[in-house]
Each structure stands twice: as C-alpha cells, then as structure tokens.
N, C-alpha and C positions, 0 to 999 in steps of 0.2 A: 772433261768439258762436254754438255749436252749442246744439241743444237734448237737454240732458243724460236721462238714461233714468227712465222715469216708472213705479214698482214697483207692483204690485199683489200685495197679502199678505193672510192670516187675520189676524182679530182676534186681535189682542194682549194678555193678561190679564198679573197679576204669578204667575197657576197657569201659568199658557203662555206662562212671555217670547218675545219673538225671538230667537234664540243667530244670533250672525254670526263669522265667521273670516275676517281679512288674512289674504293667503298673499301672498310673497312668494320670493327664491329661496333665501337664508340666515336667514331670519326674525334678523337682528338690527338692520336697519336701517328698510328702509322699512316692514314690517309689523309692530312692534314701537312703530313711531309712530305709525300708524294704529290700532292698538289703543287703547293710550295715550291718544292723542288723542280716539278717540270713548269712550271709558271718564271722559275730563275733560266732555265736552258732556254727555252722559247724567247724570253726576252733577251738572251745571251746572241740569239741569232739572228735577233731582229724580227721574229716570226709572230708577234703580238695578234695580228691583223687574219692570222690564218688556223688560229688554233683557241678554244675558248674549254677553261680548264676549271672543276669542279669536285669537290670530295664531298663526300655521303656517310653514313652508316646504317649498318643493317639493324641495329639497334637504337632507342630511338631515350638513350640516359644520360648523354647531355647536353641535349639541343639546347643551341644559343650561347652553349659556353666556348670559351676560346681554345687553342688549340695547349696540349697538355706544355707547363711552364719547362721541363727537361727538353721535347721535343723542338721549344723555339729557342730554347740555349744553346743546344746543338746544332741545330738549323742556325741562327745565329752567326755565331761561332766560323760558319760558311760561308757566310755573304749571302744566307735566304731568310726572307722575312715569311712566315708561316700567319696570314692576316685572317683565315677563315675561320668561321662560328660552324659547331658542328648543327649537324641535320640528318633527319632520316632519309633515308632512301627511298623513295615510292615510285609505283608501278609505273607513272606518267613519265618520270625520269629515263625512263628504257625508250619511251618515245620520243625522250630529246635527245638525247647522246648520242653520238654516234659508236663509241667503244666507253664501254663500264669494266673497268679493271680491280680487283677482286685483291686484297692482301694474303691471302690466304684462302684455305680448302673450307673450311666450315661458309665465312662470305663469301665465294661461289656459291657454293652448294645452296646457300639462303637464296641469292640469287635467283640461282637458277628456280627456285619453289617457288619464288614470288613472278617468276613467269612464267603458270601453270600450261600456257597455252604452246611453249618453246618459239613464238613469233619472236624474242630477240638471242636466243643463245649463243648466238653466229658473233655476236657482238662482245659477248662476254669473257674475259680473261684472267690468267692471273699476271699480279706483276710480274714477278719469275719467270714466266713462260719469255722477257724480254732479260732475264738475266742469263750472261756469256756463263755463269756460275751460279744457276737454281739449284741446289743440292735440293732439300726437300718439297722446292717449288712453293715455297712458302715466306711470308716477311713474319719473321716473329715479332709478338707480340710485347714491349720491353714495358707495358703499364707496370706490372707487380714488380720488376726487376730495378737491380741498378743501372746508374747513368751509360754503365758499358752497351746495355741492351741499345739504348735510343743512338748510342752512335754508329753501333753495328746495324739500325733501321735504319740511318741514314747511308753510309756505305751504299747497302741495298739497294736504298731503292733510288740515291745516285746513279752508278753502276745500268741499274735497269732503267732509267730514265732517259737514260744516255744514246742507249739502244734503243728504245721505243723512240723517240727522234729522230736517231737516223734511218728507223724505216718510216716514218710519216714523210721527211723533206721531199721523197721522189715523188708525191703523189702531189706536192703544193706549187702551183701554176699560176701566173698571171702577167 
C-alpha cells in the first residue's frame, strides 16, 4: 500500500464551493464515472452546496454524446446516474476549477502541455494519487475491452472517490 496524495485547499463555503473536473481522453467512460460517482458521494453527505463537480476530455471525439452505454449499466447497477455529455477540455477550464484530476499518465501529461505556462499544475492530479491501492497510478481505460474493464473503473474510481472526499470535508466550513 502507497501513500496516497495528501491536498492542501482554501476554505470551502457554499459562497465558494470547490469546482473539480475528471478529464479523461474521450470523456465518455472513465471520467464520466468519476464524475458521477463523486457527484453520488457528495450528495450521499449532503455536501451539494459546497462542491461543484465536472468531467472533460482531452480529446475533443465525442462531444455532446452521452456517457459510454456499459459505463451507465455499471454505474447504474450502483445507485449512480452518469447524466453528463462529453466535452473538451480548454485552457479557460484550469481557470475555473479549482482541482482537474487526470485518469491516467498520457491526460496528465496533455494536461500538463496545454498549461504551457505551469500557472495551474499545483492543481493538477491523478485519480490514483487518492487511491489506498494506485498500483500503476493509473484508471484504465475499459473502452476496447469487456464489461469486466468498466466495473473494475468503477471499483477504481469508487475507492478513490471516497478518499478524495475525505480530504476535501476538513477544509468545508460554514
């Protein structure tokens, strides 16, 4: 077991939620569920009001389309409704968020390119980096694969969703 990334943020009001954004590289599978998913934990804690939650991709091949039909079976299947239309990611984005969490090493890395200037990297993550169990630090990708991939991305990024929650709640005051 590694030890997962330990965030330090401004206080949180419901005047000043947190806004975060999955990116991913088609935003219909794994960051789609990540959304989802922490959009279910938030509402789970009653935290609507203090945290404003958003998924992207770094590629820009299905914007407008819904999120991938496996992904909301198995979200589903959970008790999370996965209600977002994919979108690119752009550079103005880095100046709304206050943390853009990354599915993987390749979206970092785009990321981080598309902030030529390094003004947000401080903000920048991967999911894993909140997983008790990142092994490659990485959410694989289950598009090509079978239905085992999307519920092991679920797993995932459950698990890390869970953890990225309970370091935001010390920072939400009011």
């Amino acid at each position: 077991m590694q030890t997962e990334t330990t965030l330090t943020l401004r206080e949180i009001t419901s005047e000043n939620p947190l806004k975060i954004c999955f990116v991913c590289l088609g935003n219909i599978c794994r960051s789609p569920t990540a959304e989802g998913v922490f959009q279910y934990l938030v509402n789970r804690e009653g935290l609507q009001s203090y945290v404003e939650i958003d998924s992207a991709g770094t590629g820009a091949y299905h914007v407008g389309e819904p999120a991938n039909s496996k992904s909301r079976m198995i979200a589903e299947k959970n008790g999370v409704k996965l209600n977002s239309r994919a979108r690119k990611f752009e550079y103005s984005d880095f100046e709304y968020f206050d943390l853009v969490i990354a599915m993987d090493k390749e979206n970092l890395r785009d990321l981080k390119n598309l902030d030529r200037k390094k003004q947000f990297h401080n903000n920048i993550y991967l999911m894993r980096d909140f997983d008790p169990f990142p092994e490659d630090g990485q959410v694989p990708d289950p598009y090509y694969g079978g239905i085992n991939g999307f519920e092991l991305v679920f797993e995932v990024v459950m698990r890390s969703s869970e953890h990225l929650l309970g370091q935001i709640k010390p920072f939400i005051k009011d």
